[in-house]
N, C-alpha and C positions, 0 to 999 in steps of 0.2 A: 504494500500500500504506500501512494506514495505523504509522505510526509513533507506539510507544507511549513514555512519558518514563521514563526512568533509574530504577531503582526508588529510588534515591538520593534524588532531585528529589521524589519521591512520601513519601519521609518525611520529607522537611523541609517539606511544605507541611503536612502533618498536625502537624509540631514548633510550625512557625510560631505558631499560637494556643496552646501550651502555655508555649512561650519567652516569650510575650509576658505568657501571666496568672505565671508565677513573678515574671516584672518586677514588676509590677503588687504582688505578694504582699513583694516586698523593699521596694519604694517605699514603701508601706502601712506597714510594721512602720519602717522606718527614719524616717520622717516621723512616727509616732505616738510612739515611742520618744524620740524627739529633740525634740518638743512638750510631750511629759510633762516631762524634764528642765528644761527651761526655763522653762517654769510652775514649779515648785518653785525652781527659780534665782531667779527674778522675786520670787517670794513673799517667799523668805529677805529680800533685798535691803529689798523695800519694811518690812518688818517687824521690819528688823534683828534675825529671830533666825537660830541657824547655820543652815544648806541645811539638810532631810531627805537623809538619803543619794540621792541620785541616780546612783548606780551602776550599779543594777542595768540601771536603760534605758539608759544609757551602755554597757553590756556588752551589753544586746539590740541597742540600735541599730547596733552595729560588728559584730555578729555577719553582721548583715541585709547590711552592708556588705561585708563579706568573702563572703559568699556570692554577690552582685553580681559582685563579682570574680574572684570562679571563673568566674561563668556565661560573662563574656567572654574568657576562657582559653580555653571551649574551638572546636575547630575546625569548626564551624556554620556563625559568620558570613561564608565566602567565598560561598558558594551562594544565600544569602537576599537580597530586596530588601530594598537600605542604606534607601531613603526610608518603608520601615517600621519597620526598627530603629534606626533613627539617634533619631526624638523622643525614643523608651521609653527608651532608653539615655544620654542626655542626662540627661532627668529622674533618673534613678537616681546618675549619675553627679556631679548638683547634689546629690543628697539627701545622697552620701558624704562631700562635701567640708564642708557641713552638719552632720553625725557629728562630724569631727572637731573643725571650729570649736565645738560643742558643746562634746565633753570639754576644750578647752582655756577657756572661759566656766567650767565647772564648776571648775577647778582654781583660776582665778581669782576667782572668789565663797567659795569656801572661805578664800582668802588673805586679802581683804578681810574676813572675819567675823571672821579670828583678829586680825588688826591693827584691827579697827575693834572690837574686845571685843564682836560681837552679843551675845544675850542667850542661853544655850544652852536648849535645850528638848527635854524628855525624849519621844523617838519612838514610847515603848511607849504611854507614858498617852495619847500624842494620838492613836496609833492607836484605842485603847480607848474614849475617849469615840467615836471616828466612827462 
């Protein structure tokens, strides 16, 4: 007779590529988020003038981060094969650690601007010309 699988087992194979592109979709946003920031961190630096805010991708990126961290909250991953989830999750979980190393880069290039007197420069005008 044949034996049919769990209907359990049958939505988590369908989750499987779902699980895997939100990974994909956090990785993305957290590695772009966190790229951006430190290009303007670089910037300030080489040009000694103060950062551009870089907040705001500091708040994307940690967002992206926390949502990461929900995903493996929840209770999924007993059922799935680990040698599929383990790279994905890896990676995400390098990009978090990244997130944070980030915000703490940014707090310290701000410190260095005010103790190094950068040069301030006004964000709207520069916007405006770009």
């Amino acid at each position: 007779m044949f034996n049919s699988p769990p209907k359990y087992a049958l939505l988590l194979i369908q989750l499987m590529p779902k699980i895997s592109e939100h990974f994909q979709e956090i990785c993305i946003k957290m590695s772009l988020e966190s790229g951006k920031a430190l290009k303007d961190l670089a910037l300030a630096i080489k040009t000694m003038t103060e950062p551009c805010p870089v907040d705001p991708h500091i708040k994307n990126s940690k967002t992206a981060s926390k949502r990461f961290q929900s995903l493996l909250e929840l209770d999924l991953w007993e059922d799935l094969n680990l040698l599929e989830v383990i790279p994905v999750a890896t990676v995400a979980s390098l990009l978090s650690d990244i997130v944070v190393c980030t915000e703490k880069i940014a707090e310290l290039v701000h410190e260095l601007a005010t103790l190094a007197h950068f040069e301030s420069v006004d964000f709207k005008e520069t916007q405006e010309k770009s």
